[in-house]
Backbone and ligand atoms as CSV (ligand in chain L), in Angstrom:
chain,resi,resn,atom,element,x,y,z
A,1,UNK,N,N,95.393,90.381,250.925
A,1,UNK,CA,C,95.667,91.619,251.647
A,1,UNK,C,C,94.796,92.764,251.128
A,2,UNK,N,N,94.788,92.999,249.878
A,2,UNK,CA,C,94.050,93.872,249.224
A,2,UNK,C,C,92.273,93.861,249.670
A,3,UNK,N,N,91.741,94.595,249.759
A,3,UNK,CA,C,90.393,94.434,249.299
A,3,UNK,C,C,89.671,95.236,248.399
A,4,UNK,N,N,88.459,95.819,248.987
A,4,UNK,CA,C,87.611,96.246,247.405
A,4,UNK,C,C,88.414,97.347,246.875
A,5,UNK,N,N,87.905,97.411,245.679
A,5,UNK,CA,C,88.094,98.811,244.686
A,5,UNK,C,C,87.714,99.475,245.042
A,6,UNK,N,N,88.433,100.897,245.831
A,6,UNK,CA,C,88.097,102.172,245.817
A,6,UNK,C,C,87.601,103.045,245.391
A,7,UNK,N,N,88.129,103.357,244.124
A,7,UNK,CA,C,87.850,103.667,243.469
A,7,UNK,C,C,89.551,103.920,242.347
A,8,UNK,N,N,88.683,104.121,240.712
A,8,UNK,CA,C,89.713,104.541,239.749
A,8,UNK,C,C,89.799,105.981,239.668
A,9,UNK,N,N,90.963,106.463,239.294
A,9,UNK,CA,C,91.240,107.972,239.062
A,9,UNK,C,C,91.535,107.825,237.807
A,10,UNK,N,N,91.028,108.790,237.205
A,10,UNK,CA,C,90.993,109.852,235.788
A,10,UNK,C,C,91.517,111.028,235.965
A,11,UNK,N,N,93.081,110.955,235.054
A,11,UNK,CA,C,92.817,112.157,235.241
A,11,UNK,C,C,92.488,113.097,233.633
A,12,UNK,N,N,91.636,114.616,233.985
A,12,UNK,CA,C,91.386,114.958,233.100
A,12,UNK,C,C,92.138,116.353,232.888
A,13,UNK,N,N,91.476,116.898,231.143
A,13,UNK,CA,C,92.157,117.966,231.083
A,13,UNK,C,C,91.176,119.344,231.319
A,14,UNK,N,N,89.725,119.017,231.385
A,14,UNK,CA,C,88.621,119.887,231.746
A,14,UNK,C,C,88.001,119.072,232.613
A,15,UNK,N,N,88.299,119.944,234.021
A,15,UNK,CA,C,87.220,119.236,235.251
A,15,UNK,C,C,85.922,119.879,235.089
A,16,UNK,N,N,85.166,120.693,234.690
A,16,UNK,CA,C,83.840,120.940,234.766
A,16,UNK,C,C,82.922,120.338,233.652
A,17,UNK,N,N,84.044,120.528,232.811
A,17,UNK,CA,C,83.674,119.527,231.503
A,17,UNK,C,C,83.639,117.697,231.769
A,18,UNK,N,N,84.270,117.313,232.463
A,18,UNK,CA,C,84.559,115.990,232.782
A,18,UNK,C,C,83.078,115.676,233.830
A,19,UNK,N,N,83.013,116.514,234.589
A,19,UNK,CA,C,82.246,116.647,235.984
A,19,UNK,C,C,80.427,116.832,235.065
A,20,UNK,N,N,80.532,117.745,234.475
A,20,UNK,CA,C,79.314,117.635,233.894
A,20,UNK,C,C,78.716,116.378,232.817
A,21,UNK,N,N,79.925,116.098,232.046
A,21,UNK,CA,C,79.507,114.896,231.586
A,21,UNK,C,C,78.991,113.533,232.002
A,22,UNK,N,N,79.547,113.346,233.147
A,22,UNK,CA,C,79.703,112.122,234.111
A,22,UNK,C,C,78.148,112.431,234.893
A,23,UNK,N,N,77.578,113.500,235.149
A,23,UNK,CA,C,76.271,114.018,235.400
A,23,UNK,C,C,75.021,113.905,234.776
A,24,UNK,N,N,75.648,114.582,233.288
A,24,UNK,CA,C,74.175,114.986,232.221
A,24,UNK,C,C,74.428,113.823,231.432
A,25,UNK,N,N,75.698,113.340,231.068
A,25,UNK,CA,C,75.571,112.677,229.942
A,25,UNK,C,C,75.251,111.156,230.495
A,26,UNK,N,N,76.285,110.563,231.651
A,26,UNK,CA,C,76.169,109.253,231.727
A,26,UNK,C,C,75.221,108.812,232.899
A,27,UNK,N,N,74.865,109.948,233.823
A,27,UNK,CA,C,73.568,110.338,234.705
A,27,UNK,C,C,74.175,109.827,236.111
A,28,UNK,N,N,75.632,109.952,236.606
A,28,UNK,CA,C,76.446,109.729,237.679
A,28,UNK,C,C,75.721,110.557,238.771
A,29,UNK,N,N,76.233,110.132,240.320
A,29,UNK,CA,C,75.826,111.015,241.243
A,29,UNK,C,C,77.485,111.871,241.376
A,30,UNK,N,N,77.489,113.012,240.796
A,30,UNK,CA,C,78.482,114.040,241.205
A,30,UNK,C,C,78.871,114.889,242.050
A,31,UNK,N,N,79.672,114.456,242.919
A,31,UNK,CA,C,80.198,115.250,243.715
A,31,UNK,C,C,80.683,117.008,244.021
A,32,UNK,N,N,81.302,117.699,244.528
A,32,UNK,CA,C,81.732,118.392,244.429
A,32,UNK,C,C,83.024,118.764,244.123
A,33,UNK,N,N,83.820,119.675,243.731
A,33,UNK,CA,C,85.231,119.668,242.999
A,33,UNK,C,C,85.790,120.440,244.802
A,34,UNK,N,N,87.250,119.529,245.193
A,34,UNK,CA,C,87.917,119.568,246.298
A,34,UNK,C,C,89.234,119.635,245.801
A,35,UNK,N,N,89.879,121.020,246.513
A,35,UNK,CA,C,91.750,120.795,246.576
A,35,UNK,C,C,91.738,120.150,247.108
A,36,UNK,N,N,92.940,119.516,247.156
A,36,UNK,CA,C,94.202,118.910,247.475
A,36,UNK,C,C,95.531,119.287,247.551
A,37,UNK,N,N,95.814,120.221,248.538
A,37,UNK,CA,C,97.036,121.028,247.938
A,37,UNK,C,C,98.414,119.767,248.430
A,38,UNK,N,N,98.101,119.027,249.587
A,38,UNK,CA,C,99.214,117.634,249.850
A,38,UNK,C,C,99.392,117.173,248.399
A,39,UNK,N,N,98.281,116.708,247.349
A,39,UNK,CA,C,98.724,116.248,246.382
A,39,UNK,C,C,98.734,116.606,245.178
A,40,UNK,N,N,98.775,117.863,245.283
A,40,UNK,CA,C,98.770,118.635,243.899
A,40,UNK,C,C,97.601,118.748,242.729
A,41,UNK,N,N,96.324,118.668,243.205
A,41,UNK,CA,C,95.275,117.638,242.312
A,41,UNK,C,C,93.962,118.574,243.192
A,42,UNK,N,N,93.230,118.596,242.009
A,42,UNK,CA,C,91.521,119.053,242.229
A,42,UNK,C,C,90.871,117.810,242.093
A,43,UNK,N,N,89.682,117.407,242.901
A,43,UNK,CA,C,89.334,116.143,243.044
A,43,UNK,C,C,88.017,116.677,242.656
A,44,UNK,N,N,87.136,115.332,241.636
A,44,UNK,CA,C,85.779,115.273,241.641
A,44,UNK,C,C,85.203,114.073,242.174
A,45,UNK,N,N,84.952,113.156,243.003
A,45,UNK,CA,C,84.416,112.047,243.253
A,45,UNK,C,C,82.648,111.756,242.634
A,46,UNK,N,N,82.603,110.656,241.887
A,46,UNK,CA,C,81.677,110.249,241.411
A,46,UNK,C,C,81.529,108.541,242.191
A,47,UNK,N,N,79.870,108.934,242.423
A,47,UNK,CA,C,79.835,107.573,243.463
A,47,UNK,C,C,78.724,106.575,242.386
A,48,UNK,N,N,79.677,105.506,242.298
A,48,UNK,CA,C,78.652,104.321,241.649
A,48,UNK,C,C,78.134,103.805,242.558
A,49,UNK,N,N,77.430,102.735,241.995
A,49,UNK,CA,C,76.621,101.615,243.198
A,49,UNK,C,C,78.032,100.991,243.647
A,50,UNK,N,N,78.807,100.132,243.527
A,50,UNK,CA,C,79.924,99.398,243.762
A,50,UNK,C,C,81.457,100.047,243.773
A,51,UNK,N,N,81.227,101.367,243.115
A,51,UNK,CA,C,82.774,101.829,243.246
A,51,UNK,C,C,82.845,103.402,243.605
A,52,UNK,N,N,83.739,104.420,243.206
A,52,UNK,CA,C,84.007,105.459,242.857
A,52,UNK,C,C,85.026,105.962,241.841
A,53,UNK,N,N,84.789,106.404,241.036
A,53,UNK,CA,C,85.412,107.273,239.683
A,53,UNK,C,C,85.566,108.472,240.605
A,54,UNK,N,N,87.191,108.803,240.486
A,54,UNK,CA,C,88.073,110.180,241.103
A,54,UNK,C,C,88.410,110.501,239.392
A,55,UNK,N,N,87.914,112.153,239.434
A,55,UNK,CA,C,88.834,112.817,238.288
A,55,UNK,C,C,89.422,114.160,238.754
A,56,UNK,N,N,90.653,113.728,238.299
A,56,UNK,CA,C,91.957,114.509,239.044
A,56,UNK,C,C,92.127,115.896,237.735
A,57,UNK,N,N,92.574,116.477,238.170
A,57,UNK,CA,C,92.759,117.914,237.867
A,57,UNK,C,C,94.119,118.326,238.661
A,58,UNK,N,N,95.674,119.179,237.548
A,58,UNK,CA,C,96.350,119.553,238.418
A,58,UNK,C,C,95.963,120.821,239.453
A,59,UNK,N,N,96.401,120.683,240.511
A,59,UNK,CA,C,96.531,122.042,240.934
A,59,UNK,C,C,97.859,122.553,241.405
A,60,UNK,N,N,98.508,123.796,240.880
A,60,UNK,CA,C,99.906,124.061,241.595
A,60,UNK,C,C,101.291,123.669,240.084
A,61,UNK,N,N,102.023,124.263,240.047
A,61,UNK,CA,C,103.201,124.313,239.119
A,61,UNK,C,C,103.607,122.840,239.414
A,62,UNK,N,N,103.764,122.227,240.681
A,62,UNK,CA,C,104.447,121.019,240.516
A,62,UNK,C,C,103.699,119.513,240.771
A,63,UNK,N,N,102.517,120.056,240.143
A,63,UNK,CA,C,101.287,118.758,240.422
A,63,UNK,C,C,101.650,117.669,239.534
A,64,UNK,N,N,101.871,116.280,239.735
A,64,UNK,CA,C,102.180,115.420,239.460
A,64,UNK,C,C,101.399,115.024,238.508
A,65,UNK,N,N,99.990,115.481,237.990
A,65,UNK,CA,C,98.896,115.272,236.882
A,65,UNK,C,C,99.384,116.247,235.819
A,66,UNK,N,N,99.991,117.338,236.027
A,66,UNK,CA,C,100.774,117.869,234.467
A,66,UNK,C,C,101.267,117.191,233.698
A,67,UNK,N,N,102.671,116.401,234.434
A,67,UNK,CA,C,103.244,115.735,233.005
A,67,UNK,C,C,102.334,114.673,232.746
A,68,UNK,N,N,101.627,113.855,233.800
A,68,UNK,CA,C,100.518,113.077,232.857
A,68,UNK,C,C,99.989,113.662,231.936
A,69,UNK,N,N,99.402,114.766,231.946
A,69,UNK,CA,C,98.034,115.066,231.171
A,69,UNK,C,C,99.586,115.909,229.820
A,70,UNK,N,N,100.046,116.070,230.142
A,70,UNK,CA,C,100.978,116.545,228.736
A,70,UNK,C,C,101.709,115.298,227.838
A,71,UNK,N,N,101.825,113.918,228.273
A,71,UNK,CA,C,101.831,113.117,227.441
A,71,UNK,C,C,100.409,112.134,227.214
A,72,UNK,N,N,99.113,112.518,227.955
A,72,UNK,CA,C,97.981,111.857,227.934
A,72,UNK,C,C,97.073,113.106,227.438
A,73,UNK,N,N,97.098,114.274,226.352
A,73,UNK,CA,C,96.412,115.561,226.478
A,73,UNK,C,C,94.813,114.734,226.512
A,74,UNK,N,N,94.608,114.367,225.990
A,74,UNK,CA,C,93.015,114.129,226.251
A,74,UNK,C,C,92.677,113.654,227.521
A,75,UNK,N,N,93.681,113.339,228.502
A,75,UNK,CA,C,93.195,112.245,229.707
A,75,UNK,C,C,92.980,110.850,229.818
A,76,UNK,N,N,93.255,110.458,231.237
A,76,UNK,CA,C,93.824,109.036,230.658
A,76,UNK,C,C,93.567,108.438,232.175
A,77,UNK,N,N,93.266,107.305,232.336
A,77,UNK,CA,C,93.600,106.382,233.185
A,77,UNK,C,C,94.978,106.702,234.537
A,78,UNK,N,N,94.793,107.312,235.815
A,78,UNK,CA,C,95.913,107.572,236.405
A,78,UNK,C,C,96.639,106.603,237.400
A,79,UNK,N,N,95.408,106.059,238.196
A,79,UNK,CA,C,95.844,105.015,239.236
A,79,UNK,C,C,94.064,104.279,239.521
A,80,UNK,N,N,94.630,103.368,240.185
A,80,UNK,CA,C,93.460,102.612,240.875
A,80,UNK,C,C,93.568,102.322,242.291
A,81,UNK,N,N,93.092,102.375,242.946
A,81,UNK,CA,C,92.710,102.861,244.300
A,81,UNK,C,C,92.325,101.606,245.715
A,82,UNK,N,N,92.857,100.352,245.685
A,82,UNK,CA,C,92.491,99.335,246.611
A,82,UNK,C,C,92.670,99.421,248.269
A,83,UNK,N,N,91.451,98.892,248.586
A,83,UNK,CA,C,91.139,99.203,250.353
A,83,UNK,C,C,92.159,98.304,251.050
A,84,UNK,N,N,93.010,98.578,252.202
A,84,UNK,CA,C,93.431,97.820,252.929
A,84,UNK,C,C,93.208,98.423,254.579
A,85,UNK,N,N,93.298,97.054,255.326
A,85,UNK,CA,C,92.705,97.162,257.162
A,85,UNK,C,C,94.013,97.513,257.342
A,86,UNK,N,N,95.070,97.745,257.248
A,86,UNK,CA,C,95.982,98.524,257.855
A,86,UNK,C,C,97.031,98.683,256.699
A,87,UNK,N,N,97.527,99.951,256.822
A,87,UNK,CA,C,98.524,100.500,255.425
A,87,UNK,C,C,99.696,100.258,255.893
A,88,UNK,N,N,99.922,100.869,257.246
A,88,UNK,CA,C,101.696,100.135,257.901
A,88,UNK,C,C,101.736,98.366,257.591
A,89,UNK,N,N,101.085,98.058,257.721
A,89,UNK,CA,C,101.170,96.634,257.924
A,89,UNK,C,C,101.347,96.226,256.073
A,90,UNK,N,N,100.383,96.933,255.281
A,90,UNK,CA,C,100.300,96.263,253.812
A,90,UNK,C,C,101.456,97.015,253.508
A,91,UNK,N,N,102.290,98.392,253.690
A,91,UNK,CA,C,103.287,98.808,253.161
A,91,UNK,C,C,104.555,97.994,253.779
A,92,UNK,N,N,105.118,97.359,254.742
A,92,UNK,CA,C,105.767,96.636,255.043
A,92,UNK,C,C,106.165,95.199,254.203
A,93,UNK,N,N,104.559,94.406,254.350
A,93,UNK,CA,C,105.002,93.210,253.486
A,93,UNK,C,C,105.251,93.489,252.148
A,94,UNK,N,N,104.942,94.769,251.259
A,94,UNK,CA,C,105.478,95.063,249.792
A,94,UNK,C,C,106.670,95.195,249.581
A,95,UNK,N,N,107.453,96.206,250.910
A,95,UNK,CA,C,108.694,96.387,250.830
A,95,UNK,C,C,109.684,95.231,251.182
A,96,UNK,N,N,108.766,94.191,251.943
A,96,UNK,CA,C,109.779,93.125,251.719
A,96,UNK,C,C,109.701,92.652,250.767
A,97,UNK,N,N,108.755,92.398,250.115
A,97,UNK,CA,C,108.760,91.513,248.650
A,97,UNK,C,C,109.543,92.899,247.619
A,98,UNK,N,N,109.911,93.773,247.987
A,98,UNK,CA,C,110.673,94.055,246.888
A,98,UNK,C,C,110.038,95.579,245.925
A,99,UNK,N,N,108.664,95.509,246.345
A,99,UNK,CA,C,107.512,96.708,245.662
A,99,UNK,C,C,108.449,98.239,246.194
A,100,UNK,N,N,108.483,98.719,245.319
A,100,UNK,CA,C,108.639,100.142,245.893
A,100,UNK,C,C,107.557,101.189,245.606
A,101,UNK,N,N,107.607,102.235,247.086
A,101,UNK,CA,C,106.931,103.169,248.143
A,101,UNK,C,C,107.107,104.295,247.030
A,102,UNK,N,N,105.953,105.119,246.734
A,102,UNK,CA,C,106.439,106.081,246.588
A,102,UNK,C,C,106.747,106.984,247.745
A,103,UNK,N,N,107.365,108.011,247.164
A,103,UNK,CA,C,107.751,109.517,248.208
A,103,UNK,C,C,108.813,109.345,249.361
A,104,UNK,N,N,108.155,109.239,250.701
A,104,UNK,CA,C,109.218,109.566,251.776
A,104,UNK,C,C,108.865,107.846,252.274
A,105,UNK,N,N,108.008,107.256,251.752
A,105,UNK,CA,C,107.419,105.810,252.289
A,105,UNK,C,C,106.488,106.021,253.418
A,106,UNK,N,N,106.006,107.073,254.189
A,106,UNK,CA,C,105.110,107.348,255.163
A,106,UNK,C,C,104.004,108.069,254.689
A,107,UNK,N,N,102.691,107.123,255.183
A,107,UNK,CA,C,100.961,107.119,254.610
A,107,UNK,C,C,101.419,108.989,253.980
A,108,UNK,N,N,100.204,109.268,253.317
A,108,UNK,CA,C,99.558,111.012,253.446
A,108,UNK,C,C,98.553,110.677,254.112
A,109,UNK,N,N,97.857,111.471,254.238
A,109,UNK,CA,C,96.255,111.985,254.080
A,109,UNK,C,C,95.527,112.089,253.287
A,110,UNK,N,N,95.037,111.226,252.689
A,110,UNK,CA,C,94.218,111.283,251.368
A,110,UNK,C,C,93.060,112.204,250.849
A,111,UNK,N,N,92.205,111.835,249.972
A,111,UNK,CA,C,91.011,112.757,249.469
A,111,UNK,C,C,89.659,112.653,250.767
A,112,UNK,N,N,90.170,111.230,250.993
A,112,UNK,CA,C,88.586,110.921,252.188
A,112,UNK,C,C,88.672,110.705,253.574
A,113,UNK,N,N,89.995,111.452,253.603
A,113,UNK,CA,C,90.816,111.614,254.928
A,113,UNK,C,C,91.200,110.466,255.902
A,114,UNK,N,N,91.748,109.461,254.947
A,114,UNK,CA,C,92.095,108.341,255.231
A,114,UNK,C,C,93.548,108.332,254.814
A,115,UNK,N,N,94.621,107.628,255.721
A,115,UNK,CA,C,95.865,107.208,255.154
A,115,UNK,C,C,96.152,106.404,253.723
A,116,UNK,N,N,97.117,106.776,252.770
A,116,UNK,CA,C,96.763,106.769,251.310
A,116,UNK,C,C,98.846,106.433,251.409
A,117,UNK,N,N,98.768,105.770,250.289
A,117,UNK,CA,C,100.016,104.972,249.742
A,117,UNK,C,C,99.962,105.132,248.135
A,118,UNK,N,N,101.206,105.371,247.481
A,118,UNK,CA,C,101.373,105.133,246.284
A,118,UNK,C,C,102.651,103.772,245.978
A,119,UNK,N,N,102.133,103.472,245.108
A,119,UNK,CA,C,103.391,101.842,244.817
A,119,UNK,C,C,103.527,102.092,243.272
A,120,UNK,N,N,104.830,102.070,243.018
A,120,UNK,CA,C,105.563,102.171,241.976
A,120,UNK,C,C,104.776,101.769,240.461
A,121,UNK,N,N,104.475,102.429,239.761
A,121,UNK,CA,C,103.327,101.704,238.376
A,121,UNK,C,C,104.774,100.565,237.746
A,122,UNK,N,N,106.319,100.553,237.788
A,122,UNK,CA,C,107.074,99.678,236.946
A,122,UNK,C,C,107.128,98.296,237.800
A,123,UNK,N,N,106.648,98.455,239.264
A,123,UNK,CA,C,106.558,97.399,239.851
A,123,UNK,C,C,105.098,96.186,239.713
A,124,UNK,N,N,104.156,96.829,239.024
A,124,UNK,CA,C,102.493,96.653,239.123
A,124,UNK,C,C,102.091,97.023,237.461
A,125,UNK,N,N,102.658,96.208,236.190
A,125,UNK,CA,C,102.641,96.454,235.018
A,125,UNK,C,C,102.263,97.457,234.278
A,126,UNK,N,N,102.620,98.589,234.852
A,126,UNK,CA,C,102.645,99.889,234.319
A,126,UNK,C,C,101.109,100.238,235.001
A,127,UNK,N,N,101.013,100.043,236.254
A,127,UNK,CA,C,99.765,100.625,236.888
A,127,UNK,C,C,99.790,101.052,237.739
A,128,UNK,N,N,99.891,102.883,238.316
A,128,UNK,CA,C,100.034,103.216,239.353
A,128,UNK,C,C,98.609,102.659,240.482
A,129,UNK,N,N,99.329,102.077,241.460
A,129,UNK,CA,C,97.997,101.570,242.915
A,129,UNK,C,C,98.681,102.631,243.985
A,130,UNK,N,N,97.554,102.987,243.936
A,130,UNK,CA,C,97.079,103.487,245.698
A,130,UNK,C,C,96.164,102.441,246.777
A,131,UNK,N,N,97.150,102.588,247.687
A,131,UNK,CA,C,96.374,101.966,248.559
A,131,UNK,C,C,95.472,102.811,249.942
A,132,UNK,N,N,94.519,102.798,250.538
A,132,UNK,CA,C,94.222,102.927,251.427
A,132,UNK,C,C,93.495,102.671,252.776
A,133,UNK,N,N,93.891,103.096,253.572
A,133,UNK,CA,C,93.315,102.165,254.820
A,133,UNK,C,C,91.963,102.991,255.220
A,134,UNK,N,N,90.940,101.288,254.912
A,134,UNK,CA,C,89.614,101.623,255.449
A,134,UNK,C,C,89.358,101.396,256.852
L,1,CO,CO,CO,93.067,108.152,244.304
């Protein structure tokens, strides 16, 4: 059901600092820094040959990357990001097998303006997945 890697999210505790490093230091193609006010999060997208590196930044008092980054202060690993041909269809067969949805269980709107899913990290060995439909 799954297919490629989307990309991984980072999240960090300095986005210009994160954003420039991933530039000067490791010689990435860097994107531009994008709200997100649906998900509480400043986005940097970094495009590899084969994937994309997202580094998340909170934005807003109740951004879901605070309490990460306050028990991760240096930044840390947030979710990983797998493509699916339809999200109603891949969020259905999870919930029968038992996976739980985050939120209200209906897609968002994601960073690349594609329908976007979160699935439980205690269901997926402590790994938050996003899914989204390419
Ligand atoms: Co993501």
């Amino acid at each position: 059901m799954i297919g490629r890697l989307n990309h991984v999210a980072i999240a960090v505790p300095d986005l210009q600092a994160a954003a420039a490093q991933y530039r000067d230091t490791l010689g990435a193609h860097v994107g531009p820094a994008q709200d997100e006010p649906d998900h509480g999060v400043t986005v940097v997208f970094i495009e590899l040959p084969n994937t994309k590196i997202e580094l998340l930044y909170p934005l807003g008092d109740d951004s879901p990357i605070r309490g990460f980054l306050d028990k991760n202060p240096s930044g840390g690993i947030h979710h990983m990001c797998f493509e699916v041909a339809n999200i109603l269809e891949a969020r259905d067969k999870l919930k029968s097998e038992g996976a739980r949805v985050l939120g209200n269980g209906e897609p968002k709107i994601g960073a690349h303006g594609k329908p976007v899913l979160f699935l439980h990290p205690k269901d997926f060995n402590g790994c938050l997945i996003e899914l989204e439909e390419i």
